[in-house]
C-alpha positions in Angstrom: 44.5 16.4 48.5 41.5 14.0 47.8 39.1 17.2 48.1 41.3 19.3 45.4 41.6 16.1 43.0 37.7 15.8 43.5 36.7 19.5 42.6 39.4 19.3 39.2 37.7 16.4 38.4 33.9 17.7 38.6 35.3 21.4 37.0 36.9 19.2 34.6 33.3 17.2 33.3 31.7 20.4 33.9 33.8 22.3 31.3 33.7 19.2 28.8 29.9 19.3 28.9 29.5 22.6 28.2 31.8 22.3 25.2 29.9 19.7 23.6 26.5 21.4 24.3 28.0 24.3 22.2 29.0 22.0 19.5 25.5 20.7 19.6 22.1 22.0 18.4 18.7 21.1 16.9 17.9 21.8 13.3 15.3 24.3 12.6 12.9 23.8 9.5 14.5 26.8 8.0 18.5 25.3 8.2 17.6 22.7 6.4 18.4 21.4 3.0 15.8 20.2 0.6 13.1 19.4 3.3 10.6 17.0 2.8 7.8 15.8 4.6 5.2 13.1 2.6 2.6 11.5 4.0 1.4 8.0 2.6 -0.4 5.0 3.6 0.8 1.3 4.5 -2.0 -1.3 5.9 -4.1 1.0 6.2 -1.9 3.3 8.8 -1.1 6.9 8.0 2.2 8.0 8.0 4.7 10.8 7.6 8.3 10.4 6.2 10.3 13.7 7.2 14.0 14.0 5.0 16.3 16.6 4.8 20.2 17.9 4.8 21.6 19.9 7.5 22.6 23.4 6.0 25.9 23.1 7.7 28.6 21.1 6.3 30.5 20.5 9.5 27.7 19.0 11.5 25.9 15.6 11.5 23.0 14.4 12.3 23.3 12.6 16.6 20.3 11.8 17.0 16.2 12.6 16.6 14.1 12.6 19.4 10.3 12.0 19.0 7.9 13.0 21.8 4.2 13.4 21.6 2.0 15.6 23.8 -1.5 15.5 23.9 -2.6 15.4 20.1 0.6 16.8 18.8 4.0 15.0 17.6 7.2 17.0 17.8 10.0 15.9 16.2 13.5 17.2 16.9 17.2 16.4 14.9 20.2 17.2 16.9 23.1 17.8 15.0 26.6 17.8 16.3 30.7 19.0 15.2 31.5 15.7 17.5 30.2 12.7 15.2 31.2 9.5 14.1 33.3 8.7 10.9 30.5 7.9 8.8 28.1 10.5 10.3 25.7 12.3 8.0 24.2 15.5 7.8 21.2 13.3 6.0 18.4 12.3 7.8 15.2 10.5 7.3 12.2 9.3 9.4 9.3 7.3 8.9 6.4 8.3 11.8 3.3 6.5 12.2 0.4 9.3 12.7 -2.3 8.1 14.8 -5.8 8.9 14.5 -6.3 11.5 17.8 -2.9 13.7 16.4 -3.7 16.2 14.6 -0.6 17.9 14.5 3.1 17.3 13.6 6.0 19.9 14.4 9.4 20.5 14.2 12.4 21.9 15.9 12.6 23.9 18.8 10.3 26.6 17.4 7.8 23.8 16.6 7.5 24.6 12.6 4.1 22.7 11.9 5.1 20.5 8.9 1.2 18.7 8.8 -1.8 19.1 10.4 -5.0 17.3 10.2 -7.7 19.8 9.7 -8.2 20.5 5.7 -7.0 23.9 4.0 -10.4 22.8 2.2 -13.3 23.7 4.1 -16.3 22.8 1.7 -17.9 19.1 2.0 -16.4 16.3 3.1 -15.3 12.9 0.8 -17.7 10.0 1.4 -15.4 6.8 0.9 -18.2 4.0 -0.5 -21.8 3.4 0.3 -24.6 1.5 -0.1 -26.0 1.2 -4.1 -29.4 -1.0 -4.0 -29.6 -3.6 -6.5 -31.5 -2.4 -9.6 -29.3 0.7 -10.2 -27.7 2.1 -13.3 -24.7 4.2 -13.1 -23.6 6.2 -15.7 -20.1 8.1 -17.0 -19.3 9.4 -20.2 -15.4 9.3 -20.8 -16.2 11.6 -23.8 -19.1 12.9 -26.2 -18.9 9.7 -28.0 -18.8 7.0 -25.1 -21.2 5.8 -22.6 -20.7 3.2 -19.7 -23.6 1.8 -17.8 -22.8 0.3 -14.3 -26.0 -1.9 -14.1 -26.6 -3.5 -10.5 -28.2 -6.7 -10.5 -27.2 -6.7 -6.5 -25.8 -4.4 -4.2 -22.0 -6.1 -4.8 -21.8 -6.0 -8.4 -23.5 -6.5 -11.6 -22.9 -5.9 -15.4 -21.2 -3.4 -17.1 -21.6 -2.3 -20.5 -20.0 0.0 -23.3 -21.6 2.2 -25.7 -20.7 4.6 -28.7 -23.4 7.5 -29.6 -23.8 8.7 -32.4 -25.8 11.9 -32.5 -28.5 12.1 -35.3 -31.9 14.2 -35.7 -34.5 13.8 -33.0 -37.6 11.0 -34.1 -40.0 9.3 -32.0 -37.0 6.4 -32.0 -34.2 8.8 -30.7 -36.6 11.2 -28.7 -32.9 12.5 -27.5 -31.2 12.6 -30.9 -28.8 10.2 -29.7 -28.5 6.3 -30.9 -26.4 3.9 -28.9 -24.2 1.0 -29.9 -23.5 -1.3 -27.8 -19.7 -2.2 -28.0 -18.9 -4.3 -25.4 -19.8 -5.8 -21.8 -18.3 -7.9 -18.5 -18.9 -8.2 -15.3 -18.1 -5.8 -12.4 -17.8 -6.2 -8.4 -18.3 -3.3 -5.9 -17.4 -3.1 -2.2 -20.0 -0.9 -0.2 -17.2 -0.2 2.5 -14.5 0.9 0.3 -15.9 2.0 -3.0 -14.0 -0.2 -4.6 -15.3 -1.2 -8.4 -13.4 -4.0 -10.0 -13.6 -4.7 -13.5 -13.3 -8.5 -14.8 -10.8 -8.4 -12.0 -9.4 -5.1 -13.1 -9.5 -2.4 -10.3 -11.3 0.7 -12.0 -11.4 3.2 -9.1 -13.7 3.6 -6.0 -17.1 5.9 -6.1 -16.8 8.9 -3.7 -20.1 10.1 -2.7 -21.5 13.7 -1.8 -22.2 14.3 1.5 -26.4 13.5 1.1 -25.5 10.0 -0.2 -25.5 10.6 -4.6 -22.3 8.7 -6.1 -20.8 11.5 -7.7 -17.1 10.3 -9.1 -14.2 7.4 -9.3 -11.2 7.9 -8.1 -8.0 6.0 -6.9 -7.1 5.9 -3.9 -3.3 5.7 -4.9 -3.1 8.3 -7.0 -3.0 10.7 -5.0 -1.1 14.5 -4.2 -0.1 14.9 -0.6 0.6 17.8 1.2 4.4 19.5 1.8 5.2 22.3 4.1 5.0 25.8 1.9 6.5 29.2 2.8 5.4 31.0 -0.2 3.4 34.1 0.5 -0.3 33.9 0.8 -0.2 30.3 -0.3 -2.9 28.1 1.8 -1.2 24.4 0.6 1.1 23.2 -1.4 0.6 19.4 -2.9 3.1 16.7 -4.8 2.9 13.8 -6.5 5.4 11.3 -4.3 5.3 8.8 -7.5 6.0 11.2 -10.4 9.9 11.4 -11.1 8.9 15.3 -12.5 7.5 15.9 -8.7 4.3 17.6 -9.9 2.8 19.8 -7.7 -0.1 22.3 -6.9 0.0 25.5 -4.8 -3.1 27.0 -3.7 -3.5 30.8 -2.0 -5.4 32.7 -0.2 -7.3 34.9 -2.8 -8.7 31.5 -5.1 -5.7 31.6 -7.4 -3.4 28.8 -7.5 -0.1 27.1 -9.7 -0.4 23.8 -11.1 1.5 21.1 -13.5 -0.1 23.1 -16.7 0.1 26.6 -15.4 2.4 29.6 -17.0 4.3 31.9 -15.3 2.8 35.3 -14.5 -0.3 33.7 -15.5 -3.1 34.1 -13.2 -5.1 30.5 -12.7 -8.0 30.4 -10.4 -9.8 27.4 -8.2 -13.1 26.9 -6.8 -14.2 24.4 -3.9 -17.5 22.6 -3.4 -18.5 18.7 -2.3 -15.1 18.1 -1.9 -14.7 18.6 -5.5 -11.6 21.4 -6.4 -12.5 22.7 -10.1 -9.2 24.3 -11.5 -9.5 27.1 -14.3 -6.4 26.8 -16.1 -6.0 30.6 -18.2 -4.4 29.0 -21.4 -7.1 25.9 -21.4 -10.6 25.9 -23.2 -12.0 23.6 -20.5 -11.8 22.9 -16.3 -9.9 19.9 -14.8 -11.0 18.9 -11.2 -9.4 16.7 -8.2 -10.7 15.4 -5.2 -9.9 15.8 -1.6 -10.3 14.4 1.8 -8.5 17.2 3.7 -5.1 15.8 3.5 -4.6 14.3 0.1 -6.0 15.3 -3.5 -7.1 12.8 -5.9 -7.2 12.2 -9.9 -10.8 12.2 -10.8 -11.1 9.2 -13.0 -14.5 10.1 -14.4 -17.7 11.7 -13.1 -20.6 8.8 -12.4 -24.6 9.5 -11.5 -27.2 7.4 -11.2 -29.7 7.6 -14.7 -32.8 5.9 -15.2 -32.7 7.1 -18.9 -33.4 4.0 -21.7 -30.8 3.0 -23.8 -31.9 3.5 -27.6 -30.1 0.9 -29.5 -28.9 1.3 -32.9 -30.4 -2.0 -34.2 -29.2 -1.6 -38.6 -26.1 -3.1 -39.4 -23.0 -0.8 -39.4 -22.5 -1.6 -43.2 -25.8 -0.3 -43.7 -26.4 2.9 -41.5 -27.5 5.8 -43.2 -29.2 8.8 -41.5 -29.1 12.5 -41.0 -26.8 14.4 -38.8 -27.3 17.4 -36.9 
C-alpha cells in the first residue's frame, strides 16, 4: 500500500512539473514589445538597461536569469501563465558591463543586443592629452568669431573672444582679416580627461587624433548610444536616451544612412575617418559631423587646432571705423 501511495505521489509531481514547464518559456528578442536596450555611464562604470513587454498578454514576467561565460553576458526573461496577482508582463534590468565583456545576448537564441567592437572601423577617439604650456588653440564658432585658448601652463590659461571683420589685404591685415577683441576669462584643462572649464563653466573635453593634434570639443554627456536594429542592410542604429523626441541615426551597409533631418526616400550619405563621422544631408547646403568611440556618438561642439598665427587687432574706435570691404 505504502509502495502504490509512493509511485501516485512521484507520478503525481511528475505530471505537475511538466504542466508548469509548458506554461513557462523564455522571451525571445523578437516576442517582445517595444524593446530597449541603452547603455550609459554612472561613476564611471558602463552599463546596459534592457526594457521591454512580453508580446503575450496572458504571461508575466517570473524571473530573469543573468549568467556570464567567458567574455559574454546572456540574459534570459522567463515568462509564465502561473504568476502572482500583481505580475507584469514589464520588465527592466540595469547590468553593469565590465571591461573584458564584449558581448551581451539575449534569450535562448542568444540575440546579441550590444557588443563591444565598433560598427566604426576608422581611428580611434583619444580622450585628453598633454598640451605644453605656451600653446594657442583656436575655434571659430562662425565666419565672424574667433576663440583663442592660450596656455600659460599645461592646466589652463586664458581664453579670449574675437569678432573679424574682413577688409582688403594691407601690410597691417596681411590676411584681410582685423580682430576685435570682445571679451576674455580664465580657463582650466584636465590632461586626463579633456575636460576644459570655463570661469567654472564646463565647455566640453578636446578629443585628439590618433598622432596626438587636438582636433575637437565634445561632451561627454551628450551622447547617442547604440540600440539593437533589424532593418535590412543597416550596420547601427543610435538614440538620444535624453531627448523626449527619441532622435536617432541609422547607418547601412553601402555609406548611406537616416538621421534627425533626413527626408523620406531621400538618399543621405556618411563618411568615416579619425573617428570623425561627416553626415551629407541631401536637402542641406553644408555637412554636420559627430564623434565616436565605438560605442557611443558625440555632438561635436566645435572644431579646435593649434595656430601660431598673430592676432591683428583692430586698434580705432568703433565709432570711428571706416575702411573698405571685399
Amino acid at each position: 500500500m505504502k509502495r502504490k501511495s509512493l509511485c501516485f505521489f512521484l507520478i503525481i509531481n511528475i505530471s505537475f512539473a511538466l504542466f508548469a514547464g509548458s506554461l513557462t518559456d523564455i522571451l525571445e528578442h523578437d516576442s517582445v514589445i517595444d524593446f530597449n536596450a541603452r547603455e550609459f555611464v554612472r561613476d564611471g562604470k558602463t552599463f546596459l538597461e534592457v526594457s521591454g513587454l512580453c508580446g503575450s498578454s496572458s504571461m508575466s514576467v517570473s524571473k530573469i536569469d543573468i549568467n556570464r561565460k567567458s567574455s559574454v553576458i546572456s540574459i534570459k526573461v522567463f515568462v509564465s501563465i502561473l504568476h502572482s496577482k500583481n505580475a507584469s508582463g514589464r520588465f527592466e534590468r540595469e547590468i553593469e558591463i565590465p571591461e573584458n565583456v564584449t558581448s551581451i545576448v539575449f534569450g535562448k537564441n542568444e540575440y546579441e543586443i550590444w557588443n563591444r567592437a565598433s560598427p566604426f572601423r576608422l581611428g580611434t577617439l583619444v580622450k585628453g592629452g598633454k598640451i605644453a604650456s605656451g600653446t594657442t588653440l583656436v575655434s571659430y564658432e562662425s565666419p565672424f568669431s574667433e576663440t583663442r585658448y592660450e596656455f600659460t601652463s599645461d592646466r589652463g590659461g586664458t581664453i579670449k573672444y574675437y569678432s573679424l571683420e574682413y577688409v582688403n589685404e594691407c601690410e597691417s591685415f596681411p590676411h584681410g582679416i582685423m580682430e576685435t577683441e570682445e571679451g576674455s576669462g580664465k580657463f582650466l584643462y584636465d590632461s586626463d580627461s579633456g575636460k576644459l572649464t570655463v570661469d567654472g563653466k564646463h565647455m566640453g573635453n578636446i578629443a585628439f587624433l590618433p598622432s596626438g593634434e587636438p582636433k575637437l570639443l565634445y561632451r561627454p554627456s551628450d551622447a547617442f548610444t547604440r540600440i539593437p536594429t533589424k532593418e535590412k542592410n543597416a550596420v547601427s542604429a543610435w538614440v538620444d536616451p535624453n531627448d523626449s523626441k527619441k532622435s536617432t541615426y541609422t547607418f547601412y551597409a553601402d555609406g548611406t544612412f537616416k538621421g534627425p533631418l533626413s527626408f523620406n526616400d531621400v538618399k543621405d550619405s556618411y563618411t568615416e575617418e579619425d573617428s570623425i563621422v561627416r553626415l551629407s544631408y541631401a536637402m542641406l547646403p553644408s555637412f554636420t559631423y559627430l564623434l565616436h568611440d565605438g560605442n557611443r556618438l558625440y555632438r561635436i561642439v566645435d572644431f579646435i587646432s593649434i595656430t601660431d598665427e598673430k592676432i591683428h587687432l583692430n586698434e580705432t574706435p568703433r565709432e570711428l571705423r571706416t575702411y573698405p570691404f571685399n
